[in-house]
C-alpha distance (Angstrom), angle and dihedral (degrees) to the residues before:
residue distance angle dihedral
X1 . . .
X2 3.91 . .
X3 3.88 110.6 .
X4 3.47 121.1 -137.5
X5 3.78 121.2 -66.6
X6 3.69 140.7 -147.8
X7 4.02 146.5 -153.9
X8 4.25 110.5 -150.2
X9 3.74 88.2 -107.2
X10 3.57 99.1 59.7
X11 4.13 87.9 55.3
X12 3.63 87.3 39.7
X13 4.28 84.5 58.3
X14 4.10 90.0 44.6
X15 3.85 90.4 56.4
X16 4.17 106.4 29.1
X17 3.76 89.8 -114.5
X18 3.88 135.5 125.3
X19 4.21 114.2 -97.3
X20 3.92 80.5 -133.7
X21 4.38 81.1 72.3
X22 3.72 93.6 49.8
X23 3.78 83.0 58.6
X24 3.62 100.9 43.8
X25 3.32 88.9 41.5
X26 4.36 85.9 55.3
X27 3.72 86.9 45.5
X28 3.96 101.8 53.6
X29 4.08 87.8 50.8
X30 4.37 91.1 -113.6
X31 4.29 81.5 126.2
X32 3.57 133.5 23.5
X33 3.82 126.1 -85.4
X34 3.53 108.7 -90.7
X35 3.92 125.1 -131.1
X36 3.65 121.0 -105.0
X37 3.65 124.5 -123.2
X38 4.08 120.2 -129.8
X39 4.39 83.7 -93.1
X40 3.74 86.1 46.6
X41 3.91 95.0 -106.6
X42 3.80 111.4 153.7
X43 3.78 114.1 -100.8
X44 4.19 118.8 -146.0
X45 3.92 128.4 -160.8
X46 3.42 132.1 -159.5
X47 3.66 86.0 -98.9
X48 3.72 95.7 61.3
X49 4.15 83.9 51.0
X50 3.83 89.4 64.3
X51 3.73 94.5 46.3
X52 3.48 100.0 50.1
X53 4.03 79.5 47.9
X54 3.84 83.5 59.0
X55 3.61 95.3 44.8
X56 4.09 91.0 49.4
X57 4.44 79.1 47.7
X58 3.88 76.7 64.8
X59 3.71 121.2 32.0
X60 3.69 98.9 27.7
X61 3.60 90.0 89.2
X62 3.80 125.3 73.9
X63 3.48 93.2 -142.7
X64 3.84 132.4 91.4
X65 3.83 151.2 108.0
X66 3.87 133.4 -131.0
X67 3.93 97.1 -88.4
X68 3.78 97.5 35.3
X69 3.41 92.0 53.7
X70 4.48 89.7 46.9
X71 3.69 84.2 48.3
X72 3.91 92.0 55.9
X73 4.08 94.7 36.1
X74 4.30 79.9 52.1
X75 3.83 83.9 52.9
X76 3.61 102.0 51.5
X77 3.70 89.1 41.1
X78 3.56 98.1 54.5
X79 4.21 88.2 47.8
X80 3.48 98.5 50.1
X81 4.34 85.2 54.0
X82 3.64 81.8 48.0
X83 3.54 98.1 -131.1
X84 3.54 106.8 147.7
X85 3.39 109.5 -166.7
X86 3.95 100.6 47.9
X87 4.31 76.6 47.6
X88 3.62 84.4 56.7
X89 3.62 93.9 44.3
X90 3.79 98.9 44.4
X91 4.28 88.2 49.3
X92 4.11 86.0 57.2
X93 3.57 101.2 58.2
X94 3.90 89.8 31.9
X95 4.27 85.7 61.3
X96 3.93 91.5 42.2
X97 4.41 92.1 49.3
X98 4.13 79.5 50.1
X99 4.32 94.3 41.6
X100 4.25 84.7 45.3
X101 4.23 89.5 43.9
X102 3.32 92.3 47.2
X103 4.31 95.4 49.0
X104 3.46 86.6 47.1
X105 4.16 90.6 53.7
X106 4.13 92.7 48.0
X107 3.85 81.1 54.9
X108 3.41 100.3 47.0
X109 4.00 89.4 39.0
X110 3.19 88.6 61.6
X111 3.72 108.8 43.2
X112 3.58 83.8 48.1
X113 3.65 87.7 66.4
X114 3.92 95.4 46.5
X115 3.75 84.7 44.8
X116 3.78 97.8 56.3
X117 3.24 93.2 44.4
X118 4.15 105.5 34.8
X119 3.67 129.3 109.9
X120 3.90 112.0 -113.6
X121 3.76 112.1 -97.1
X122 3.95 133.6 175.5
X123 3.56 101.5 -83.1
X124 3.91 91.7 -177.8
X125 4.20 95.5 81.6
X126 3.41 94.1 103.3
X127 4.12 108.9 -150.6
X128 3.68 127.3 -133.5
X129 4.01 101.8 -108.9
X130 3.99 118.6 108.0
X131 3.46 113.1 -63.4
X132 3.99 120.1 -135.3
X133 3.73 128.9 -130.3
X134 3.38 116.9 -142.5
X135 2.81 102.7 -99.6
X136 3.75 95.2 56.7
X137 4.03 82.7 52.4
X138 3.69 80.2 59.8
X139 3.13 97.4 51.6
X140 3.95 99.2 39.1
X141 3.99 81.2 57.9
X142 3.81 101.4 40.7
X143 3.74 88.3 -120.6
X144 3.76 139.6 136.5
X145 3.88 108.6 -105.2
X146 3.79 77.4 -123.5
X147 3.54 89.3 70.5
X148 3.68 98.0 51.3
X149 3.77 96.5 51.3
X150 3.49 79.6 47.5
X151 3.75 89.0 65.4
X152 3.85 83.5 46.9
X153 3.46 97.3 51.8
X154 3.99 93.0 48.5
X155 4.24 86.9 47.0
X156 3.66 87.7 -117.7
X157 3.58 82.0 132.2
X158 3.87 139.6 19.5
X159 3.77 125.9 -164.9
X160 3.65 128.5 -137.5
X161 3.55 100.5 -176.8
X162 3.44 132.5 75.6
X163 3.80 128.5 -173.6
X164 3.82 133.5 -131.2
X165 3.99 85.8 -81.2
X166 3.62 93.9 48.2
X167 4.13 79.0 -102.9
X168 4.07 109.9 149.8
X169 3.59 131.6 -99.8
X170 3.40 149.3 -163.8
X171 3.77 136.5 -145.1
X172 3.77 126.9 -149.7
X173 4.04 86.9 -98.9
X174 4.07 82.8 53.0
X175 3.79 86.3 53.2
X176 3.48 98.5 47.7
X177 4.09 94.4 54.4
X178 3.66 87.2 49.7
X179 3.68 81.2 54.9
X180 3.47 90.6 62.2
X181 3.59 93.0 42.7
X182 3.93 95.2 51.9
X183 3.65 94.8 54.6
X184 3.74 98.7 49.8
X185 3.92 93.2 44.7
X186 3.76 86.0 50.0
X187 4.05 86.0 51.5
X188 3.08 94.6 51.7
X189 3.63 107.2 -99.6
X190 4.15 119.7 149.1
X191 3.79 121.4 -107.6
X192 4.09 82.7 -121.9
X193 3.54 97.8 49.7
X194 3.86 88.6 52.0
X195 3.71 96.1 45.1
X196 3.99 86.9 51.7
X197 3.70 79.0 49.3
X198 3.30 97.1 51.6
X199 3.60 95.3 40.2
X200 4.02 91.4 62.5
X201 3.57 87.6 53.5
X202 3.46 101.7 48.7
X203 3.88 84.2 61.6
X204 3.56 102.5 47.9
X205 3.85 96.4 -104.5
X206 3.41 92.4 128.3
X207 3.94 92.7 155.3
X208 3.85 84.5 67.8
X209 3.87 94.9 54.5
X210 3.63 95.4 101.5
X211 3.42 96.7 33.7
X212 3.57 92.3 62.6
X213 3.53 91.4 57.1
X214 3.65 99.8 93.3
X215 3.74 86.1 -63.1
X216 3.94 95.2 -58.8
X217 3.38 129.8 170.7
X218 3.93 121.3 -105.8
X219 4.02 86.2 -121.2
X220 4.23 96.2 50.5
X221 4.10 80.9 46.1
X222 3.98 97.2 55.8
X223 3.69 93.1 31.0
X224 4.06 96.4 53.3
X225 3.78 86.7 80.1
X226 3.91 88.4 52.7
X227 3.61 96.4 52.0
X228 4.13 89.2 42.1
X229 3.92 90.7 57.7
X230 3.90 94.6 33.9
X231 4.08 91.2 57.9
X232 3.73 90.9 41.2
X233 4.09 91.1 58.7
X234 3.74 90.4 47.8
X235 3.92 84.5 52.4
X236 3.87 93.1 43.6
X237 4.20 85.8 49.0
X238 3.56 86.6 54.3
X239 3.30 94.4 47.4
X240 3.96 95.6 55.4
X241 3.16 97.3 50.6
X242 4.30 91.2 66.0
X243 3.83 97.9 81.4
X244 3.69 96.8 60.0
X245 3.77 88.5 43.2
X246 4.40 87.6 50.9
X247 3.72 82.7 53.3
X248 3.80 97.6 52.8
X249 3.95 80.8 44.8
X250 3.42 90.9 57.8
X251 3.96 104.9 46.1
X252 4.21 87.2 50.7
């Protein structure tokens, strides 16, 4: 017997989105292709319900980075090919990127906090725990080693260390201003309006921390890490609830 059938805009109406979506969606390989009707009207399943349900597990959020967002694209790929286990796979590392985002945002929440809010001390004293290349940096941050001379470039940050080959590196104080810088970037904060930021604190104006900001309030400042971690939870729910949905997928 003939399961149940659907046009895009009646799994546009399950989910809140726009048919156009469903299509694009269809178009960009994150479900499969849909059959055709004899007047060459797209034809969904039940199976292309759950998908888009997947795909809604990983867009619907307005948070995400560069890899998390692969991870999930890998995902959807790998369930619209039906191929389980790679689906299976590609869902594991996509909830560890999101578990490893959203450690890194509690720290940077927090040091945000203590850095609004800290005296000025000398952060030159470099202390005696392993110091990072940068490409470790890089890879602590899950960023190019473009991005963090970047940072360099911008004097966002400024090494003290240098390496046997005169290479740079960074101490855990290093770390934790990139920290800092990391989260705002990802919150959509300008490389100038950090660097003014920056600048303030670097002096011990620490009153004018927020206001060089682009003019922010103290409250947006300390609550940007808050809203960071909050979206990346909602992503991370999202993102646990694609297994059982790959199972459901699987017994159609």
């Amino acid at each position: 017997m003939r399961g149940k059938t659907y046009r895009a805009i009646d799994i546009a109406r399950i989910y809140g989105i726009h048919s156009n979506t469903v299509r694009l969606y269809e178009k960009l390989g994150f479900i499969t292709k849909a059959k055709r009707s004899d007047n060459n009207y797209r034809v969904f399943e039940e199976i292309h319900v759950l998908q888009v349900k997947v795909c809604r597990c990983v867009f619907g959020y307005p948070f995400t980075s560069k890899n998390i967002r692969s991870l999930g694209n890998k995902t959807l790929y790998a369930i619209a090919e039906k191929q389980w286990n790679r689906a299976n796979q590609f869902t594991e590392k996509y909830i560890r990127a999101i578990n490893q985002e959203i450690a890194t945002a509690q720290k940077a929440s927090d040091m945000l906090h203590n850095w609004v809010n800290s005296k000025h001390e000398d952060k030159t004293k470099l202390n005696n725990t392993k110091m990072l290349s940068r490409m470790e940096a890089a890879e602590y941050f899950n960023v190019t080693i473009e991005s963090i001379r970047n940072w360099e470039r911008n004097s966002l940050i400024v090494s003290c260390g240098l390496g046997v080959k005169r290479e740079k590196l960074y101490s855990n104080d290093d770390l934790d201003r990139m920290c800092v810088i990391y989260m705002l970037l990802q919150s959509g904060y300008s490389i100038a309006s950090i660097h003014r930021s920056l600048l303030m604190f670097d002096k011990g104006e620490t009153e004018l921390v927020s206001l060089a900001l682009n003019n922010a309030e103290y409250e947006e400042i300390v609550s940007v890490g808050d809203h960071w971690l909050r979206e990346l939870l909602r992503l991370l729910d999202g993102a646990e609830r694609i297994p059982s949905i790959i199972e459901e997928m699987k017994n159609i």
